[in-house]
C-alpha atoms as an extended CHARMM CRD file, in Angstrom:
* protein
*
       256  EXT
         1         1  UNK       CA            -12.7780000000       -7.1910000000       -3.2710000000  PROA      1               0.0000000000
         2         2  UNK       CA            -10.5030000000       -5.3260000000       -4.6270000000  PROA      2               0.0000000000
         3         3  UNK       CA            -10.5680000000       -2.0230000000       -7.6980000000  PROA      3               0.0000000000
         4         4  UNK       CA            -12.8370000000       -3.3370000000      -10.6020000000  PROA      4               0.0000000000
         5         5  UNK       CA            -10.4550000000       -1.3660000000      -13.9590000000  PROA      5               0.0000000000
         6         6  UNK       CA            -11.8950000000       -4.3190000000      -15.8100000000  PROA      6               0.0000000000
         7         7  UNK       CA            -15.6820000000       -3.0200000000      -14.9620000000  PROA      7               0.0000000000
         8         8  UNK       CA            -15.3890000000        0.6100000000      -16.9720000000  PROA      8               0.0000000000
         9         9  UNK       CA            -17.5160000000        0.6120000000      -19.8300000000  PROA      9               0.0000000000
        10        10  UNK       CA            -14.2540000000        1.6470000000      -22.3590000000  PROA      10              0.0000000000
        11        11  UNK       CA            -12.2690000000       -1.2900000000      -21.8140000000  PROA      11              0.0000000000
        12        12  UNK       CA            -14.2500000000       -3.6560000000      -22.1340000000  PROA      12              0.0000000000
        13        13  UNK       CA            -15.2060000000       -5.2270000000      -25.7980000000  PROA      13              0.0000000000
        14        14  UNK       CA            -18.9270000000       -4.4610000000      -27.0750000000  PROA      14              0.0000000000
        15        15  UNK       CA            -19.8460000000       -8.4810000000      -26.7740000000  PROA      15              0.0000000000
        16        16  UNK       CA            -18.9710000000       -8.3820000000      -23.5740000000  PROA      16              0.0000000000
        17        17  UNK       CA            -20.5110000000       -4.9700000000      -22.2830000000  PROA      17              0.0000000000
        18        18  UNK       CA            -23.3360000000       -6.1750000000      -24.0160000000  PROA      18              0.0000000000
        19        19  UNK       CA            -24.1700000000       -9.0580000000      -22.2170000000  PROA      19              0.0000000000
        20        20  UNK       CA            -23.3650000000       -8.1150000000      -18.5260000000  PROA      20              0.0000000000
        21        21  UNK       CA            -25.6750000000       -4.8590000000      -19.0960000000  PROA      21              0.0000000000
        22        22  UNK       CA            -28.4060000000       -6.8310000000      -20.7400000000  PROA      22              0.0000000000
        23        23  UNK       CA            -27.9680000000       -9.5480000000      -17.9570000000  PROA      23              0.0000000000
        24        24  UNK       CA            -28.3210000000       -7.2090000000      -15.0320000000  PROA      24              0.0000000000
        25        25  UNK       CA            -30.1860000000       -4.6800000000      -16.0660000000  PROA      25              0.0000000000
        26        26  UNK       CA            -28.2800000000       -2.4180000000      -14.3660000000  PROA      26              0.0000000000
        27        27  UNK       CA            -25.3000000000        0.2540000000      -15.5840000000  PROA      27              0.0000000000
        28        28  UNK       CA            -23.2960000000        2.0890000000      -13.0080000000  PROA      28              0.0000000000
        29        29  UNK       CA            -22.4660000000        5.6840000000      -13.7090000000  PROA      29              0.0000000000
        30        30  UNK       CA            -19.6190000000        7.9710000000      -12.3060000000  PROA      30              0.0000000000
        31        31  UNK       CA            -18.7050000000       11.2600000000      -11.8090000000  PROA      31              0.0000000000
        32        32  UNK       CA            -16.7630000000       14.1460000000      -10.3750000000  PROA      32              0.0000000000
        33        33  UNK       CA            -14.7830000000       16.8970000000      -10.6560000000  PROA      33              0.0000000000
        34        34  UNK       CA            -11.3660000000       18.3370000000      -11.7750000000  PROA      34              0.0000000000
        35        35  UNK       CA            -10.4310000000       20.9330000000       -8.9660000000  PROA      35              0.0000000000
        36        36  UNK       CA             -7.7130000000       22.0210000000       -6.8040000000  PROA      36              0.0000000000
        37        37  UNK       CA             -6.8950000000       20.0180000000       -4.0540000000  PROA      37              0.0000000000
        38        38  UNK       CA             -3.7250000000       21.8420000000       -2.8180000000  PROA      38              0.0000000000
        39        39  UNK       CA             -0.7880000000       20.6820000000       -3.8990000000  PROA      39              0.0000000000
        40        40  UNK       CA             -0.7670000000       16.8580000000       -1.7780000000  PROA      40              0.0000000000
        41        41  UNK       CA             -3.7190000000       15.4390000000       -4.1030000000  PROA      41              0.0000000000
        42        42  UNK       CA             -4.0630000000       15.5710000000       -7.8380000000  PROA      42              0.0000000000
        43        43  UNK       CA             -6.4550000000       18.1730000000       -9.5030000000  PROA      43              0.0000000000
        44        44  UNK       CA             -8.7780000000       14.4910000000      -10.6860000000  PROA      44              0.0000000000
        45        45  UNK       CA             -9.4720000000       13.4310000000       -6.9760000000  PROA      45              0.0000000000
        46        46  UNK       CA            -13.1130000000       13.6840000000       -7.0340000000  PROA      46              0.0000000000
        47        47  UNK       CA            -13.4190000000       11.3690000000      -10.3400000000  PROA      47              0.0000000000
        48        48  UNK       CA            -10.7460000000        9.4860000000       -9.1940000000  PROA      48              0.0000000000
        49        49  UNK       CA            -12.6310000000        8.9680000000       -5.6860000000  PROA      49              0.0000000000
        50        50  UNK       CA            -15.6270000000        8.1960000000       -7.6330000000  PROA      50              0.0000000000
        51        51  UNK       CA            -14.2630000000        5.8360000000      -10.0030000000  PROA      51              0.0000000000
        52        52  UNK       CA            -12.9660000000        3.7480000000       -7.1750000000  PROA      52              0.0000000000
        53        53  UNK       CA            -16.7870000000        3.3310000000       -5.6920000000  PROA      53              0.0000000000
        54        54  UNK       CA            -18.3640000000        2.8010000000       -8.9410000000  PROA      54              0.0000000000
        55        55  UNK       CA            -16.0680000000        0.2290000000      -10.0590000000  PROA      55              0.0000000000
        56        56  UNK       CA            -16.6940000000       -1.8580000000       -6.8090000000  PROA      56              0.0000000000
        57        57  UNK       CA            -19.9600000000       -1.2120000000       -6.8840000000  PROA      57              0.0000000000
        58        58  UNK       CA            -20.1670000000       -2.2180000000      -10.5300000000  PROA      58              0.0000000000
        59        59  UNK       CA            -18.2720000000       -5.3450000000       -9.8510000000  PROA      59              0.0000000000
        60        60  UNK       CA            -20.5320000000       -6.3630000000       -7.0060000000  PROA      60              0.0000000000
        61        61  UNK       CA            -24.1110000000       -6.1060000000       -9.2890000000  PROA      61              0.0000000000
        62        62  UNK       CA            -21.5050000000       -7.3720000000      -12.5560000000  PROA      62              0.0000000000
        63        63  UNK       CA            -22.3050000000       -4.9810000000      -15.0110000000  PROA      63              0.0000000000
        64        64  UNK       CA            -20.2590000000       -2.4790000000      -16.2010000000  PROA      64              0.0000000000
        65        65  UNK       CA            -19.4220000000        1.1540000000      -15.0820000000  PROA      65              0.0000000000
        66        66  UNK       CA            -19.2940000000        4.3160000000      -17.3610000000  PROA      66              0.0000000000
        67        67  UNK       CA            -17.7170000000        7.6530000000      -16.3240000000  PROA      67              0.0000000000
        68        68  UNK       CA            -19.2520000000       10.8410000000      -17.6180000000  PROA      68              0.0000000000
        69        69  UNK       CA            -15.7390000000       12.0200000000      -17.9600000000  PROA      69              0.0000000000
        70        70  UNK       CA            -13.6780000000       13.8620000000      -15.1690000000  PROA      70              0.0000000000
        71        71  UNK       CA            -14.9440000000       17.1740000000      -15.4410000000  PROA      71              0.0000000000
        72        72  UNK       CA            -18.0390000000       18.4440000000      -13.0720000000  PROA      72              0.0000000000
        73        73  UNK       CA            -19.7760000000       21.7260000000      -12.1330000000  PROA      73              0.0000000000
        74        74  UNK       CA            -16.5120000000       23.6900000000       -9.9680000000  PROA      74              0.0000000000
        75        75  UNK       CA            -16.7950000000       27.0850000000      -11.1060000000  PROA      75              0.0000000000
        76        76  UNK       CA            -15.9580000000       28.0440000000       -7.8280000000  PROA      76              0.0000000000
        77        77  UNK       CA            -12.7380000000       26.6670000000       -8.1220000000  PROA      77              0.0000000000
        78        78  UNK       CA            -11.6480000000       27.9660000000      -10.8200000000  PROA      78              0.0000000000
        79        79  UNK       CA             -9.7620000000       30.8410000000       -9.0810000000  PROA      79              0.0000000000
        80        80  UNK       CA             -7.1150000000       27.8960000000       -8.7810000000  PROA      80              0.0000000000
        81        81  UNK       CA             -5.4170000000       27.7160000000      -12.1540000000  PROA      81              0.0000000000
        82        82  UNK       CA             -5.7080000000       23.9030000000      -13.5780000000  PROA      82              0.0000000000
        83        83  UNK       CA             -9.5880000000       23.6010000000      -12.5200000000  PROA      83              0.0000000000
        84        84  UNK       CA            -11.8020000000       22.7850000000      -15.2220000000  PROA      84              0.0000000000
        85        85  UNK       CA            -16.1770000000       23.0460000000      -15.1400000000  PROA      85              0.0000000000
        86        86  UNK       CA            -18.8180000000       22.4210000000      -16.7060000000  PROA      86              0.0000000000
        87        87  UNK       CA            -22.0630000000       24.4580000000      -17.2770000000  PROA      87              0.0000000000
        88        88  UNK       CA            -24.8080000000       22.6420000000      -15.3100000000  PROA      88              0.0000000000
        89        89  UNK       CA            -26.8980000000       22.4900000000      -18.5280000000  PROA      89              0.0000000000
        90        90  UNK       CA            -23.4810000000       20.6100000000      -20.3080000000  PROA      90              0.0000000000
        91        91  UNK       CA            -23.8290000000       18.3650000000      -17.6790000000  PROA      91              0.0000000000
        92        92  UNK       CA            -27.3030000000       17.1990000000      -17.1930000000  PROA      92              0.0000000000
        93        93  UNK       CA            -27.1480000000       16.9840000000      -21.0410000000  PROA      93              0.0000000000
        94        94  UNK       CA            -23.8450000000       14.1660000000      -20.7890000000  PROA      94              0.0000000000
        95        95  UNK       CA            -25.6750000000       12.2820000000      -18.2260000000  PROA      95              0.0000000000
        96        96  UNK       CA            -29.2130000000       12.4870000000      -20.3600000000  PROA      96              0.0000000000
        97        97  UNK       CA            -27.2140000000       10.8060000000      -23.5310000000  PROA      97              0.0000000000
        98        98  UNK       CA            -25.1090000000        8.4210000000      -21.5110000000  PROA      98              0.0000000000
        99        99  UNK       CA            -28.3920000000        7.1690000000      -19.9680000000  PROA      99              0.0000000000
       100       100  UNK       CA            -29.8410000000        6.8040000000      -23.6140000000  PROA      100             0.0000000000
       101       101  UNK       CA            -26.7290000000        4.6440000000      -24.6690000000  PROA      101             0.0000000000
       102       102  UNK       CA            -27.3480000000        2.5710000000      -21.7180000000  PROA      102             0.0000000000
       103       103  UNK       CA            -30.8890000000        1.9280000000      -21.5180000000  PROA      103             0.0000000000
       104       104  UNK       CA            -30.4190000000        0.8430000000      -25.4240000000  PROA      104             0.0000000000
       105       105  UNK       CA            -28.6040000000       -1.8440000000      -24.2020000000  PROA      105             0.0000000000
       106       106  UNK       CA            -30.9230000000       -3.1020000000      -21.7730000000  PROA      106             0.0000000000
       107       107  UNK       CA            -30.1490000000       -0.7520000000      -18.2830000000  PROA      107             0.0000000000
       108       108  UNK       CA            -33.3270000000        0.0260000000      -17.1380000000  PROA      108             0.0000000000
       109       109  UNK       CA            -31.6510000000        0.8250000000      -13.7160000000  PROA      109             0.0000000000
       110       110  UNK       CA            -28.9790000000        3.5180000000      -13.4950000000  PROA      110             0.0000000000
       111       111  UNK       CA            -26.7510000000        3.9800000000      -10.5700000000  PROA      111             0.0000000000
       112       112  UNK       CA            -24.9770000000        6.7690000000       -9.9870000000  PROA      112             0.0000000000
       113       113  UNK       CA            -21.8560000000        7.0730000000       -8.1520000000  PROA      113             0.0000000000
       114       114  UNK       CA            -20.8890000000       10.9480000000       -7.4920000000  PROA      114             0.0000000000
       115       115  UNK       CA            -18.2160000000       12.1030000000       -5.5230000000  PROA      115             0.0000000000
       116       116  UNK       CA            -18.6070000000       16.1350000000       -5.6300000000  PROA      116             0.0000000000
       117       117  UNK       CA            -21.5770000000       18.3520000000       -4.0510000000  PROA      117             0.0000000000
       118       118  UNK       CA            -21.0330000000       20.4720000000       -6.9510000000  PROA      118             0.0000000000
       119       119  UNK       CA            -22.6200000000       18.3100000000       -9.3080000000  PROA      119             0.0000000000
       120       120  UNK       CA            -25.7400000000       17.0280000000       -6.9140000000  PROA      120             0.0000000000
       121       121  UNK       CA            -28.1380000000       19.5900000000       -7.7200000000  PROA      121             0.0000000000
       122       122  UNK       CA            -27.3350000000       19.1380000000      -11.6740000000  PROA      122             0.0000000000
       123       123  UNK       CA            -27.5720000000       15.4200000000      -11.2800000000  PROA      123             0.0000000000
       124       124  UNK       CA            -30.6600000000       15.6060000000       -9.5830000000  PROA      124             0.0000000000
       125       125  UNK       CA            -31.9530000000       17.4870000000      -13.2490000000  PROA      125             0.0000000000
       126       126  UNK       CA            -30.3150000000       15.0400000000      -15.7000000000  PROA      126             0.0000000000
       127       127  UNK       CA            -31.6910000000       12.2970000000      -14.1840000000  PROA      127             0.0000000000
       128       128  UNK       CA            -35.0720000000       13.8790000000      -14.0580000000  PROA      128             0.0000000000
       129       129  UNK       CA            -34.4050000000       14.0280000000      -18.2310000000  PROA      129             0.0000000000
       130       130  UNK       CA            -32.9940000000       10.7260000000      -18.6410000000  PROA      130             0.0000000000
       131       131  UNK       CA            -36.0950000000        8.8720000000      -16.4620000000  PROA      131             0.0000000000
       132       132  UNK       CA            -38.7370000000       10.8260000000      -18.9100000000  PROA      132             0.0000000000
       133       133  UNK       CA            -37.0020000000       10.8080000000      -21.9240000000  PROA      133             0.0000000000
       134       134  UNK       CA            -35.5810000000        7.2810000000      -21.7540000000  PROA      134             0.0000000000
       135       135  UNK       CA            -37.5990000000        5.1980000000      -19.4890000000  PROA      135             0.0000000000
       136       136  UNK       CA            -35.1450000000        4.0920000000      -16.9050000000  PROA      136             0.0000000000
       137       137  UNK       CA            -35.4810000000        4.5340000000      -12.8590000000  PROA      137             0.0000000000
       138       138  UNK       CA            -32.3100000000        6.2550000000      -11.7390000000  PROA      138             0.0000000000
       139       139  UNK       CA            -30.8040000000        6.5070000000       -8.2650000000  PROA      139             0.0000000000
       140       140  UNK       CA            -27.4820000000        8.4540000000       -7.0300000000  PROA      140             0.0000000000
       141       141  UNK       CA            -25.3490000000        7.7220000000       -4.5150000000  PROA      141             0.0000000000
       142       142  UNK       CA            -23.4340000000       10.4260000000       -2.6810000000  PROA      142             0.0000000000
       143       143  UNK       CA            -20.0700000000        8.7150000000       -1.9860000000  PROA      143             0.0000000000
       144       144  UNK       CA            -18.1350000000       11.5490000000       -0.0870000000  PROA      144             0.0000000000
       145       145  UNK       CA            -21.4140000000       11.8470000000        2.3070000000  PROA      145             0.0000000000
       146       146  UNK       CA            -21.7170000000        7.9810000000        2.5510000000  PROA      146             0.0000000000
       147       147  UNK       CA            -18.0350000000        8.1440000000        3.7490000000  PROA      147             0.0000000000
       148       148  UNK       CA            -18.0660000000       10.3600000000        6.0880000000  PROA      148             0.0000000000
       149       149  UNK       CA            -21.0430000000        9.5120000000        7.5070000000  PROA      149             0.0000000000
       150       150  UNK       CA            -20.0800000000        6.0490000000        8.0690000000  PROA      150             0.0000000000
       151       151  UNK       CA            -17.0560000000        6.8050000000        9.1870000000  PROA      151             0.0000000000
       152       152  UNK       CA            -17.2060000000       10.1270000000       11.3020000000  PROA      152             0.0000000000
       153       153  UNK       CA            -14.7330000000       10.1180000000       13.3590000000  PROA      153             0.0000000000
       154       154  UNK       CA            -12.3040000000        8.9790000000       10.5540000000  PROA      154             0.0000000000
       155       155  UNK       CA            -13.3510000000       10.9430000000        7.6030000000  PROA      155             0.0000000000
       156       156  UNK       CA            -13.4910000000       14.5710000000        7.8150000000  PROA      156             0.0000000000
       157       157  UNK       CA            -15.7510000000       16.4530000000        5.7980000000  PROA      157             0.0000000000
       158       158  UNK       CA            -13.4860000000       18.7770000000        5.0430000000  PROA      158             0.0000000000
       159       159  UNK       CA            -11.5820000000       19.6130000000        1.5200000000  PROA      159             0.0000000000
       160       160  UNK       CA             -8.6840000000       17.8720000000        0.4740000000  PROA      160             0.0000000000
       161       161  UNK       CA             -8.2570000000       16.4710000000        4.1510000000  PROA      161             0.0000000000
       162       162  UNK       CA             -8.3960000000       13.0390000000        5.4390000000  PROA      162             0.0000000000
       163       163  UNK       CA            -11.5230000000       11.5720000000        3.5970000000  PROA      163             0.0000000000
       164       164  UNK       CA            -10.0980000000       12.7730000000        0.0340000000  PROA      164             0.0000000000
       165       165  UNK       CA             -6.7710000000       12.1050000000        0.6430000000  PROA      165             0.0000000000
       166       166  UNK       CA             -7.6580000000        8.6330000000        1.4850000000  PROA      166             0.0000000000
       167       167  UNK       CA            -10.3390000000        8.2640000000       -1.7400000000  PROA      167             0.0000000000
       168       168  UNK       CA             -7.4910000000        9.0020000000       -3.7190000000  PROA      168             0.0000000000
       169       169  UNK       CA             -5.4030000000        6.3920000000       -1.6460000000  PROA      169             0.0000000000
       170       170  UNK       CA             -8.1380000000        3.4240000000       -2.4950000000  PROA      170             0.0000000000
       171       171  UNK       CA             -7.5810000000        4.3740000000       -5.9000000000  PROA      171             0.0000000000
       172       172  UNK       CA             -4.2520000000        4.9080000000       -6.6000000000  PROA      172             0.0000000000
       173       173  UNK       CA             -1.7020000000        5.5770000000       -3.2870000000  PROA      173             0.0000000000
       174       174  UNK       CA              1.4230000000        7.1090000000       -5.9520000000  PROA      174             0.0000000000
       175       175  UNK       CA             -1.1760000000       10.0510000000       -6.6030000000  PROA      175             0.0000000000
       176       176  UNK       CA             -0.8090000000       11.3140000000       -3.1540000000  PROA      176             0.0000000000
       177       177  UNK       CA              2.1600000000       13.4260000000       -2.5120000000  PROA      177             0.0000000000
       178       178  UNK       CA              1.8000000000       14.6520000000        1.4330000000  PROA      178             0.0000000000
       179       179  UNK       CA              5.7720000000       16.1280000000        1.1420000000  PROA      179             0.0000000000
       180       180  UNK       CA              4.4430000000       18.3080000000       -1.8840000000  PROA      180             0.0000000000
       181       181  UNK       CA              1.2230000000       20.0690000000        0.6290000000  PROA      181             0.0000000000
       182       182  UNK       CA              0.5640000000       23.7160000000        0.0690000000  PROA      182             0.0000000000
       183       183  UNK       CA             -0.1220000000       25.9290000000        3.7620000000  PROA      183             0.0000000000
       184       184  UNK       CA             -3.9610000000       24.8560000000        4.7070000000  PROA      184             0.0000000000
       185       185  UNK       CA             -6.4460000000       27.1960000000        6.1340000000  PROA      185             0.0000000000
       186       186  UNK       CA             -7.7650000000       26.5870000000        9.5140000000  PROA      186             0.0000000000
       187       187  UNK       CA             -9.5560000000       24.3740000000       10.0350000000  PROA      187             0.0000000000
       188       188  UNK       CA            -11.9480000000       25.0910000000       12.3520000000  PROA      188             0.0000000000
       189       189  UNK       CA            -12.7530000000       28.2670000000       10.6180000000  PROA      189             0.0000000000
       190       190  UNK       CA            -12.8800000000       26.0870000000        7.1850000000  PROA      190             0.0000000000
       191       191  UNK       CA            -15.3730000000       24.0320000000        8.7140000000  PROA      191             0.0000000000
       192       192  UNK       CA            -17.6400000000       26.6620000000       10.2530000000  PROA      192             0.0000000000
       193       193  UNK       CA            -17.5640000000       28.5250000000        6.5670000000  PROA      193             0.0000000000
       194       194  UNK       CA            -18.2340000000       25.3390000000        4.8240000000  PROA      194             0.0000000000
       195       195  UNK       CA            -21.0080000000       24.4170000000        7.1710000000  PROA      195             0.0000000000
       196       196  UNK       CA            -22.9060000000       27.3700000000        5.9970000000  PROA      196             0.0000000000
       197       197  UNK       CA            -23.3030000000       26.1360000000        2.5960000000  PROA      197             0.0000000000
       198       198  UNK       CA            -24.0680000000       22.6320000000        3.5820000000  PROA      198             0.0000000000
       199       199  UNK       CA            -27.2150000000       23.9200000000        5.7510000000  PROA      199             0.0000000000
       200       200  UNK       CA            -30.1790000000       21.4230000000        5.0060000000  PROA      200             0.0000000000
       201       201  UNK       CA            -32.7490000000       24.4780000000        5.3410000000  PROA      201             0.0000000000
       202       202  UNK       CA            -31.3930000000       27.8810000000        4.8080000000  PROA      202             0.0000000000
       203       203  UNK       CA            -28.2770000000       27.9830000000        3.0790000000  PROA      203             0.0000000000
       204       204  UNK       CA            -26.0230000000       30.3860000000        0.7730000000  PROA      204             0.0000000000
       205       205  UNK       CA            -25.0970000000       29.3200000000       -3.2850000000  PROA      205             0.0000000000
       206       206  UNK       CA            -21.0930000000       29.3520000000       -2.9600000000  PROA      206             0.0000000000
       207       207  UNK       CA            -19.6260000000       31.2890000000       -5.8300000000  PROA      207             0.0000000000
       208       208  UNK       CA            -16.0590000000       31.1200000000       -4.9980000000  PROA      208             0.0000000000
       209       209  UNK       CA            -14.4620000000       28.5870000000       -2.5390000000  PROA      209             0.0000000000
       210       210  UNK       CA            -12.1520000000       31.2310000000       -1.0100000000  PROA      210             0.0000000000
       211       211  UNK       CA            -15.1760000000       32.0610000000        0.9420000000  PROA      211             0.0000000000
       212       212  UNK       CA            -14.2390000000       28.3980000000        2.9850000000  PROA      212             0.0000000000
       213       213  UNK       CA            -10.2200000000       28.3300000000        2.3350000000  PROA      213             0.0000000000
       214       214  UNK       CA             -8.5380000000       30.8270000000        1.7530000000  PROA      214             0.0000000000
       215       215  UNK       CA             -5.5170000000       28.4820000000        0.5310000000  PROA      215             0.0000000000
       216       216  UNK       CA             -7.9890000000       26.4360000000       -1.2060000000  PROA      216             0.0000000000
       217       217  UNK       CA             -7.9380000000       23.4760000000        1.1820000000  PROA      217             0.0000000000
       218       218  UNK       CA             -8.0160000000       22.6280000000        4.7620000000  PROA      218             0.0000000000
       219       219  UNK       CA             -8.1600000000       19.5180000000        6.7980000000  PROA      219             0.0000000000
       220       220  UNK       CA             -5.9150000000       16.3360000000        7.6730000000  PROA      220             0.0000000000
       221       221  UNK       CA             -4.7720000000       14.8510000000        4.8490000000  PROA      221             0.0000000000
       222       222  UNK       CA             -1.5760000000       12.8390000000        7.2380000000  PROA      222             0.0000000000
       223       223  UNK       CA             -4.5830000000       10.6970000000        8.9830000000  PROA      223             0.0000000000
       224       224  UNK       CA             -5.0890000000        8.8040000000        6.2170000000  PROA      224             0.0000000000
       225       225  UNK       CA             -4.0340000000        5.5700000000        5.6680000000  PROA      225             0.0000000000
       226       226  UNK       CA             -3.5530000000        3.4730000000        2.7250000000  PROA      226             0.0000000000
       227       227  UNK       CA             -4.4690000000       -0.0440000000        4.1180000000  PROA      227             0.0000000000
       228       228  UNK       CA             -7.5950000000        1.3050000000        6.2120000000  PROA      228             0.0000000000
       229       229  UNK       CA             -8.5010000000        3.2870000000        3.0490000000  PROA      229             0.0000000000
       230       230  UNK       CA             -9.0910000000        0.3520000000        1.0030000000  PROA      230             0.0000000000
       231       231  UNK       CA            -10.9440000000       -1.5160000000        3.6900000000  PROA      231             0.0000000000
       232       232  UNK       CA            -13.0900000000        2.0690000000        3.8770000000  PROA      232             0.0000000000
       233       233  UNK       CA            -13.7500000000        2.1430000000       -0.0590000000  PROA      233             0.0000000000
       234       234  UNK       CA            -15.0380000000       -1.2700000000       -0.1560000000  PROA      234             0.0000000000
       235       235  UNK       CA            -17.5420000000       -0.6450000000        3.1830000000  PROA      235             0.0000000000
       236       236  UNK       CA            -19.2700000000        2.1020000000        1.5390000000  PROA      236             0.0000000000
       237       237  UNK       CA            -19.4160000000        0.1980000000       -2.0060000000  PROA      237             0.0000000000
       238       238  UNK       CA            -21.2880000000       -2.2040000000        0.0500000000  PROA      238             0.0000000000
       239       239  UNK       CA            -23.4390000000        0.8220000000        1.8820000000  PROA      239             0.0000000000
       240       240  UNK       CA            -24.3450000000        1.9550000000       -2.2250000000  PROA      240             0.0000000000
       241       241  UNK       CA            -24.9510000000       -1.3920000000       -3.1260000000  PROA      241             0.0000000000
       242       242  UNK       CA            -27.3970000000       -2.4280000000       -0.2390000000  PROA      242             0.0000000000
       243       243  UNK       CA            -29.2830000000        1.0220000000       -0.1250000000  PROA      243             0.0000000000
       244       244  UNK       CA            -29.4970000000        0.9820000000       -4.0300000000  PROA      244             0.0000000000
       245       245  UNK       CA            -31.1020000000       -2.8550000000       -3.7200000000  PROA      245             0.0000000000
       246       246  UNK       CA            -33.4320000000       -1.7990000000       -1.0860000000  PROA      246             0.0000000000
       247       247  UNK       CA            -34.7010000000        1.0520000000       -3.7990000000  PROA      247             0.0000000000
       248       248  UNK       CA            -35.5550000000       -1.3980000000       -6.2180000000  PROA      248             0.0000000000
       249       249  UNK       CA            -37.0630000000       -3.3050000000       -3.9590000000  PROA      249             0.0000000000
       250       250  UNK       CA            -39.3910000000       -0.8150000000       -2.6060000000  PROA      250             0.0000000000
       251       251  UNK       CA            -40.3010000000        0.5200000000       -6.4540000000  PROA      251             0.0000000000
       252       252  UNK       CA            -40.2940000000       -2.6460000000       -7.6880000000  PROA      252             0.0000000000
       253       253  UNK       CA            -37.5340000000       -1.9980000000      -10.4670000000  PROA      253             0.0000000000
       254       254  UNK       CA            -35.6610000000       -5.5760000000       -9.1780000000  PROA      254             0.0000000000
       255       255  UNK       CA            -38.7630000000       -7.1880000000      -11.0420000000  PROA      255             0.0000000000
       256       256  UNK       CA            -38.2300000000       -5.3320000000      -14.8240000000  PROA      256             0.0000000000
């Protein structure tokens, strides 16, 4: 199963978003980011990588899938010229009203595809908002963790490396340029700094992502593989999909 285009919210007609919302009972959200990604992967990658999910994932529970727009919380890119962010508050605030929109037309179950740690903690609050304010039961779905987790040895964690490059290869392959590739950082050393920040207990707040790469990326973006990216994209649409049903299940939202 193939990219869903046909699944995002804007192109389709309102008769027809209408009834496969009301139907399911379920919208699919997206988001990400619009940061540097050296010069190999376009400045969209996370929304593009997050699109990509969320419009498998959309076509797999048929409903429909609306973006939040491209732009996420990357302040601490913006050291890069071309980066764009959001205040968290700007945020939480887009995802509040888009959830209002949808549950108006019958979603009482919002799924949330993200594909940036920059925006988790603000998602976290918006859909805190959007379950008082508007009723619905929301669950997010961390699509760069899902893929490297399920695919470890595969997927790097890294930034701009193997895992984005092939997101953005599941999505569209002509956006990847690996001729065009600015000098990475180490890697090693990117991965020990970034490791820091992603402690579960006791952590740092990153203010400015020259504290992991000094070039603004590192990793292995030539591992990845067009063919094995699609095959990668659909397995962890399927990971959302099943976790996301088991939810429901458990909170009884499958029953609304």
């Amino acid at each position: 199963m193939p990219r869903h285009p046909d699944r995002q919210l804007e192109r389709m007609s309102q008769p027809q978003a209408a009834r496969l919302i009301a139907a399911s009972g379920v919208a699919v959200v997206a988001t990400g980011s619009v940061e540097q990604h050296g010069g190999h992967l376009p400045l969209g990658t996370d929304a593009f990588a997050a699109l990509s999910v969320a419009e498998r994932v959309a076509g797999r529970l048929d409903t429909a899938v609306a973006s939040l727009g491209p732009t996420g919380v990357a302040h601490y890119h913006l050291g890069w010229p071309g980066t764009l962010s959001l205040r968290p508050a700007t945020l939480a605030a887009v995802l509040t009203d888009v959830c209002a929109g949808l549950a108006a037309a019958g979603a009482h179950r919002i799924l949330v595809v993200n594909w940036h740690e920059g925006n988790s903690a603000t998602l976290r609050l918006g859909a805190d908002a959007a379950q008082q304010e508007h009723g619905v039961q929301v669950v997010i779905a961390e699509a760069h963790v899902i893929t490297h987790t399920s695919f470890p040895a595969e997927m790097e964690f890294t930034h701009a490396g193997s895992m984005e490059t092939a997101a953005v290869l599941a999505y569209e392959p002509g956006l990847v340029h690996l001729d065009r590739a600015t000098e990475p950082s180490e890697r090693a050393a990117g991965e020990a700094a970034h490791g820091l920040f992603r402690r579960p207990d006791v952590y740092p707040v990153l203010r400015d992502f020259h504290q992991v790469a000094g070039t603004g990326w590192y990793g292995r973006p030539e591992l990845a593989e067009a063919a094995r990216a699609e095959e990668i994209a659909e397995a962890v649409a399927d990971h959302v999909v099943r976790r996301a049903r088991e939810i429901w299940a458990a909170l009884g939202e499958e029953d609304r």
